[in-house]
C-alpha positions as CSV (number, residue, x, y, z in Angstrom):
1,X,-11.3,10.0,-67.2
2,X,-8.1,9.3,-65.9
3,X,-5.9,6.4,-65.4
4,X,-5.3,4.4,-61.9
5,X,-2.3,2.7,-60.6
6,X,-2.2,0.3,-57.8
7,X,1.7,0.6,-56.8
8,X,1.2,-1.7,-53.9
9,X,2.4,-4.6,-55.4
10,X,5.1,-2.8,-57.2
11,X,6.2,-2.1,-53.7
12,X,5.8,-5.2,-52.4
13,X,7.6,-6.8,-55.5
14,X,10.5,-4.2,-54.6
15,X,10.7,-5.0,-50.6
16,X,11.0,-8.8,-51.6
17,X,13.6,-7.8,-54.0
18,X,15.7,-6.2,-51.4
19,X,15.0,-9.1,-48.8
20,X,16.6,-11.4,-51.7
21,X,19.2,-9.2,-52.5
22,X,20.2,-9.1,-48.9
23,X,20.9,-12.9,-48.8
24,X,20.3,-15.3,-51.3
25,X,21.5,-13.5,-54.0
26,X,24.7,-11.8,-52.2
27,X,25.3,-15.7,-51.1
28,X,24.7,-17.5,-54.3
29,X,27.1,-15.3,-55.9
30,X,29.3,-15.4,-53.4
31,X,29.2,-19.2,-53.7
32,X,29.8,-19.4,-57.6
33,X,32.6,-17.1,-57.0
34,X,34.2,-19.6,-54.5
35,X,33.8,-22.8,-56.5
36,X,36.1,-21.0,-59.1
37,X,38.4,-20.1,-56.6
38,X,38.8,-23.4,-55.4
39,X,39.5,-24.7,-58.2
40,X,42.2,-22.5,-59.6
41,X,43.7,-22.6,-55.6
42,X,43.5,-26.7,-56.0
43,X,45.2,-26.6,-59.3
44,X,48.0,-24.6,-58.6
45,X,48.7,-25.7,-55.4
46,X,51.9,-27.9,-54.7
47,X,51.4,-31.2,-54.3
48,X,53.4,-33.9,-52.0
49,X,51.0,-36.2,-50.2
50,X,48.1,-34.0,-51.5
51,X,46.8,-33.3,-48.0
52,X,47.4,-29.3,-48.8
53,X,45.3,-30.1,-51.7
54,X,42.9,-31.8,-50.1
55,X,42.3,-29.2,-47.9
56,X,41.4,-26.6,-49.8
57,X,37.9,-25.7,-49.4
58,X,35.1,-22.9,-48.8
59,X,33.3,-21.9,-45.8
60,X,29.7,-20.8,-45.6
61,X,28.2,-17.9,-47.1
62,X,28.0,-15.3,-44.3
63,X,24.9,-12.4,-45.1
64,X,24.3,-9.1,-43.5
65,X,25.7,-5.5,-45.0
66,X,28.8,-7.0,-46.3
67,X,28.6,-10.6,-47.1
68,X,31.7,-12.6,-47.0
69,X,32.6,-16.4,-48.2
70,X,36.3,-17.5,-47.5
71,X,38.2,-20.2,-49.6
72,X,42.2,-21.5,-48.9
73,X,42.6,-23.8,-45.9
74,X,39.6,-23.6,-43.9
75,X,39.2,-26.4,-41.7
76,X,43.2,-27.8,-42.1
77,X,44.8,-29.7,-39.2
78,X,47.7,-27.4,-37.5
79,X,50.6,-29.5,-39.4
80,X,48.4,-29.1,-43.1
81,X,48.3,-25.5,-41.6
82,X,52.4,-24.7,-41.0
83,X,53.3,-26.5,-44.6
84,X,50.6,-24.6,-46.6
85,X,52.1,-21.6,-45.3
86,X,56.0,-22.6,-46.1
87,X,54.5,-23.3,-49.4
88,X,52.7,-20.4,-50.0
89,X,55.3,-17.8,-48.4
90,X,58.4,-19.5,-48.4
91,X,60.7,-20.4,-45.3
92,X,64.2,-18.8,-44.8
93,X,66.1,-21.8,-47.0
94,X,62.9,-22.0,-49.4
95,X,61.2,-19.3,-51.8
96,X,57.3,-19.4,-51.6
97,X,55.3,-21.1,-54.7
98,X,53.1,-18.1,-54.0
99,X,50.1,-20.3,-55.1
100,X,47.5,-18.6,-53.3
101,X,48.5,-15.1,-54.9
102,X,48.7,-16.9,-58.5
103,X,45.3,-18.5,-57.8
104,X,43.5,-15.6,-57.1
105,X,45.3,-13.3,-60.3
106,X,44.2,-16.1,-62.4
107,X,40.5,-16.5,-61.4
108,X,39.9,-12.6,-60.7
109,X,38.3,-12.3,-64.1
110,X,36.5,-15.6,-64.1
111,X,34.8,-15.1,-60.9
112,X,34.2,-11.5,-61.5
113,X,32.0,-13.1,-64.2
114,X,30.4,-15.6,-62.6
115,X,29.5,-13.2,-60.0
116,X,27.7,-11.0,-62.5
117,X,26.0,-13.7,-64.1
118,X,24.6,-15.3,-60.3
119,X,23.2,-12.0,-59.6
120,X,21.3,-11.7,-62.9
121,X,20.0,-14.8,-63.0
122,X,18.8,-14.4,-59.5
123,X,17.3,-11.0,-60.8
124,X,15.5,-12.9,-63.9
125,X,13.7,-15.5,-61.6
């Protein structure tokens, strides 16, 4: 007498788990990471006519080996482009606000967090 496993849908269960780790996980996270981001860019950055503010935004979740997301001034007009910059790095009669630096020190933690919690939530379903 003896006991029998069928480890084929253990298996299975694993290869789907890898599939999901691969992208929707690695992207949801990524996402909830880059709301907070955002955020914390959009409310530290300097604000004139609020078009640097405006802005601000995320792009798409990219998957593969190593999944990327980027958030500052993704799809900004050239001009929206040159002042962001001054802003953030300064000019040679100005001293940069250094927003996107304080942004990110800020959220690090935050985002860290929400990373965590994406990916075990993801694992739980």
């Amino acid at each position: 007498m003896g006991l029998t496993f069928d480890m084929s849908k253990v298996l299975e269960k694993l290869d789907n788990l890898e599939k999901k780790a691969k992208n929707d996980m690695s992207k949801n996270a990524l996402n909830k990471g880059a709301d907070i981001m955002k955020s914390t860019i959009k409310g530290n950055v300097p604000i004139d006519t609020s078009a640097l503010q405006e802005a601000i935004d995320k792009s798409n979740a990219k998957g593969g080996i190593n999944p990327t997301i980027k958030v500052g001034l993704i799809d900004a007009d050239a001009d929206v482009m040159r002042y962001g910059n001054a802003q953030n790095f300064g000019t040679e009669n100005m001293i940069g606000k250094k927003f996107m630096e304080r942004s990110f020190i800020e959220s690090k933690d935050e985002v860290i967090e929400a990373i965590k919690e994406s990916i075990v939530n993801d694992l739980l379903e």
